[in-house]
N, C-alpha and C positions, 0 to 999 in steps of 0.2 A: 199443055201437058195433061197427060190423065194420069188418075191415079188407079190402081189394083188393088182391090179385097185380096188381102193374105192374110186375114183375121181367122179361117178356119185352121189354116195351117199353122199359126202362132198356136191356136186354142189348141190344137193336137199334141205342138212340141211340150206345151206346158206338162199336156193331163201327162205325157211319155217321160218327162222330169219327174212327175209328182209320184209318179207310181215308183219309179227306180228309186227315189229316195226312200220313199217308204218303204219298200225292198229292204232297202241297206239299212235303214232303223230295225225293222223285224229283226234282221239277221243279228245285229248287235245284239238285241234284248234276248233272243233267243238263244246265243251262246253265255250269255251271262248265265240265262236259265239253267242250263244244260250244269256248267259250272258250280252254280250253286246248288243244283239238287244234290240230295243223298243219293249215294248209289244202291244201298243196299245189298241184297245178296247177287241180285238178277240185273240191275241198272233196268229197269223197264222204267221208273218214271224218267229218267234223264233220257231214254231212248226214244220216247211219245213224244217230246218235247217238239213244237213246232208251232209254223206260222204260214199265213197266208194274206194275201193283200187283193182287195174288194171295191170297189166301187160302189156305194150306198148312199142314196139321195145325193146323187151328184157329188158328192164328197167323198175322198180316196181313205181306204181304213184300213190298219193294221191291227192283227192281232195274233197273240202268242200264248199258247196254252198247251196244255195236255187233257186226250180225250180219258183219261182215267179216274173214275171218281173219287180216291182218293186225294187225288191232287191238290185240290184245295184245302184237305184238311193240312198238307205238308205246308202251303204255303203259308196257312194263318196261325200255324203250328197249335193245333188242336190235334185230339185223339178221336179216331182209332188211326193210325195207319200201320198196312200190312207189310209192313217190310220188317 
């Protein structure tokens, strides 16, 4: 009986799980974000609201932000924000 390497093919389905899930985490976190933000007059920070999922040092990475610089003053509820 011989056996077959399908150790690549396992290693593929993994990293193709790991990404999907981390997907589906983003997406949570980022609808929560959306949710919680103020909207203000305009909704521009609830509307920049997003995510993206990355592959860095071999290890699969989520994240969720907004590219607006006030952003994190909303988040750690500090002053100035424009809205």
């Amino acid at each position: 009986m011989e056996f077959e390497d399908k150790s690549s093919v396992v290693k593929k389905a993994l990293k193709f799980a790991a990404v999907k899930s981390m997907e589906s985490a983003c997406l949570l976190v980022e609808g929560q974000a959306k949710a919680l933000a103020p909207v203000g007059s305009t909704g521009e920070l609830r509307d920049k609201i997003s995510h993206r999922v990355f592959e860095q040092n071999g290890k699969i990475v989520g994240q969720v932000g907004s590219p607006l610089m006030y952003a994190i003053y909303v988040e750690y509820g500090k002053n100035p924000v424009p809205y």
